[in-house]
N, C-alpha and C positions, 0 to 999 in steps of 0.2 A: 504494500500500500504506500502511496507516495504520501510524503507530508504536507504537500502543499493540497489545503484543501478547503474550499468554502460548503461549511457544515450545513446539510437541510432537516435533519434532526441528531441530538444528544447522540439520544439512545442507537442509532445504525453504529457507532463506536462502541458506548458503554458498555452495551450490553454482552459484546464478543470478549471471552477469556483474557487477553494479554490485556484489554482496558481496564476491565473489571477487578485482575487482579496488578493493576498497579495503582487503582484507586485505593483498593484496600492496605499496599503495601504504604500508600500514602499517609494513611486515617490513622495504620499501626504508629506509623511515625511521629503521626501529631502529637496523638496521645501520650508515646513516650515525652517526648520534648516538654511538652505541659506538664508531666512527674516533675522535671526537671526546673521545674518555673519557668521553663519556656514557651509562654503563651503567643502564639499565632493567630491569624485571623482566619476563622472558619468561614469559606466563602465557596460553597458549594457549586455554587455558577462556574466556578473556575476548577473543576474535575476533567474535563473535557479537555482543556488546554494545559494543564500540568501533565497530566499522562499522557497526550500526545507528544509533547515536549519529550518528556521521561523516557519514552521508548525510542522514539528515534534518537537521543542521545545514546542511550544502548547499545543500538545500529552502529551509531558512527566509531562508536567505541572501540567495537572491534576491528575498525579498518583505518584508525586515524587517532594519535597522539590527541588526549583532550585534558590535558594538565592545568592551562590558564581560561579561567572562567573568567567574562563581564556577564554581569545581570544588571542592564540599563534598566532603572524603574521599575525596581522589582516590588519596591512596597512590604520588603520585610517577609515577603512570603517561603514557603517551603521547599523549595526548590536549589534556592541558597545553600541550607542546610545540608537539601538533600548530598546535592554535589559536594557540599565539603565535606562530609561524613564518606563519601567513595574516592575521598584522597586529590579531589581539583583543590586548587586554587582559585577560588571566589574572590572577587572585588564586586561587591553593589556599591552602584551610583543610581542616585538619589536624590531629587533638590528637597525633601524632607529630611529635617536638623533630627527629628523626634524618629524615625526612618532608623535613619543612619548611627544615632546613639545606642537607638534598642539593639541593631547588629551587633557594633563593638561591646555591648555586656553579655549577650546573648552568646558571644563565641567567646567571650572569658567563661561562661558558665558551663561551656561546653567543650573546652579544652581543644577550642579552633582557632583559637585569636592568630593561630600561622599559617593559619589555609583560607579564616572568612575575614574578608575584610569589607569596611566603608567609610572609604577616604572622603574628604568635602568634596563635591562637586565641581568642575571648574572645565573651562575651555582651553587647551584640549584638555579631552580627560587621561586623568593621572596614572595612564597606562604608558608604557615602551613603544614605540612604532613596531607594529609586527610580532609582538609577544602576546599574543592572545590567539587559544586554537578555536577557543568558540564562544560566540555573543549569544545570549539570548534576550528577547526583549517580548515580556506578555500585555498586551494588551493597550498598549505606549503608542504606538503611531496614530490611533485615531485621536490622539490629544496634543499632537505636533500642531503647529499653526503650519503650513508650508511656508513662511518662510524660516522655520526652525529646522525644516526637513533635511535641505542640502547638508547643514553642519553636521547632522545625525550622522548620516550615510557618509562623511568626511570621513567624521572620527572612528564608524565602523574600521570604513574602509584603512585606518592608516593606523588601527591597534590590530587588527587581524593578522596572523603570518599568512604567507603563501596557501592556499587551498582552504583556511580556516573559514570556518560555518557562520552564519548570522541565520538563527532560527527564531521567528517572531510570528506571532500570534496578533491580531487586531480585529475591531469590531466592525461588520462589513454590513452595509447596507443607508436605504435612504434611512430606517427610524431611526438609523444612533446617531442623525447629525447635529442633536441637542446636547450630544456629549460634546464634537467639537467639528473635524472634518473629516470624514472616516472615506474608506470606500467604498464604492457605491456600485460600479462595475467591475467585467471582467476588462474591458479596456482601460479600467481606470489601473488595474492593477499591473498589468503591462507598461503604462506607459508614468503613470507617477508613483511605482513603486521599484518596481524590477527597471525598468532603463532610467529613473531616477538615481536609482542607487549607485550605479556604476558596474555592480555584482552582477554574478551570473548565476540565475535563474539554476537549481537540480533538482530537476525532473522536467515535465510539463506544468505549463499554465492549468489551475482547477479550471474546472465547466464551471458557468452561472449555477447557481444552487435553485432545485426545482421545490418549490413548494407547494404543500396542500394549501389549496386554495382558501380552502375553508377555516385550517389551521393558522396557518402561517408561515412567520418567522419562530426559531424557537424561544429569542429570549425575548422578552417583554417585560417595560417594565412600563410605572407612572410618571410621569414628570410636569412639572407647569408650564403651563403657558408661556409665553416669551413676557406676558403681562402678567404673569403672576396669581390671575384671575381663576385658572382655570387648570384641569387636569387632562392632558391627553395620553394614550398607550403608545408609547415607541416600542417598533417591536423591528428588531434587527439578530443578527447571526452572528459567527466566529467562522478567523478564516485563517490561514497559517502557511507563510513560506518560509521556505529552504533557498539562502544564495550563499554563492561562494568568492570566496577572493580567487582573482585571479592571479598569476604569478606576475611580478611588479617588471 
């Protein structure tokens, strides 16, 4: 199954063995970490896109050096951990001060403060040019202004080594444009994501995501009005590419 993919419901994923039991592997782990006073944010909407992530990191695993992690915008979430607990090296950036402090206690408390880090934020970010095997960034680009986009996919581009992955996950559809600018097509994702980036595109471009008509989109949520007046249902999907650095 390719990574790259705009979801038309959860469950075509969840419900297949290797989803199911990396959610669980997930859940075991929150738990533990919470023993631990490691309290995380339970955010179930995001089971889909962690164990997507999860597995295809697995994948690459076996066929590609994945030592140095960046998690842009991770928001303190489990994924951090997870990878530092399997011997990466973790740096989250994060323009959250309350973010970024929870990590540095969190990996004192968990005897990672040499594998997870979260340095202040800054342009460039306080990575090496080229010493990063793999980026991942969940759910972060539809909160990019475009013209904050090119400096992303800069800095991707110039902390990545040669062949190293950028695996990102974002909110696809017309309902989440109340979050910020998401995308909306498959053309859109061709040409302001994938040849914005500079990166190359592994695998194929996903299909438009076919929905039940009557259904939907799968996530839904409430939101106001641009007036404040009023409540309307956004209701958009998750969508996740795979690019790589090219050799420089």
């Amino acid at each position: 199954m390719s990574f790259n993919r705009l979801v038309r419901r959860f469950g075509d994923d969840l419900a297949t063995a290797p989803y199911a039991a990396q959610v669980a592997e997930l859940r075991r782990t929150a738990t533990a970490l919470a023993g631990r006073g490691v309290v995380l944010r339970a955010d179930f909407a995001r089971d889909w896109e962690y164990a997507h992530v999860l597995l295809r990191v697995a994948a690459l695993a076996a066929e590609l050096p994945l030592q140095r992690v960046v998690d842009f915008g991770g928001g303190n979430s489990i994924l951090a951990y997870v990878l530092a607990q399997r011997g990466c090296d973790v740096t989250v950036l994060d323009s959250d001060a309350a973010v970024r402090a929870a990590v540095a206690q969190h990996a004192g408390v968990l005897g990672l403060h040499e594998r997870l880090h979260a340095p202040p934020t800054a342009a460039p970010w306080p990575v090496a040019e080229a010493s990063v095997d793999l980026c991942i960034s969940i759910s972060v680009f539809e909160s990019l202004l475009r013209r904050e986009r090119a400096a992303f996919f800069a800095e991707v581009r110039r902390a990545l080594r040669d062949g190293g992955r950028l695996l990102m996950t974002f909110d696809y559809g017309v309902g989440a444009r109340w979050i910020s600018d998401p995308v909306v097509s498959r053309a859109g994702l061709a040409e302001d994501v994938v040849a914005a980036s500079g990166l190359e595109l592994v695998g194929p471009l996903p299909d438009e995501p076919d929905f039940d008509p009557e259904i939907g989109p799968p996530v839904k949520a409430l939101v106001r009005t641009m007036d404040g007046h009023d409540w309307i249902c956004a209701a958009y999907t998750f969508g996740a590419l795979e690019l790589r650095r090219l050799v420089r």
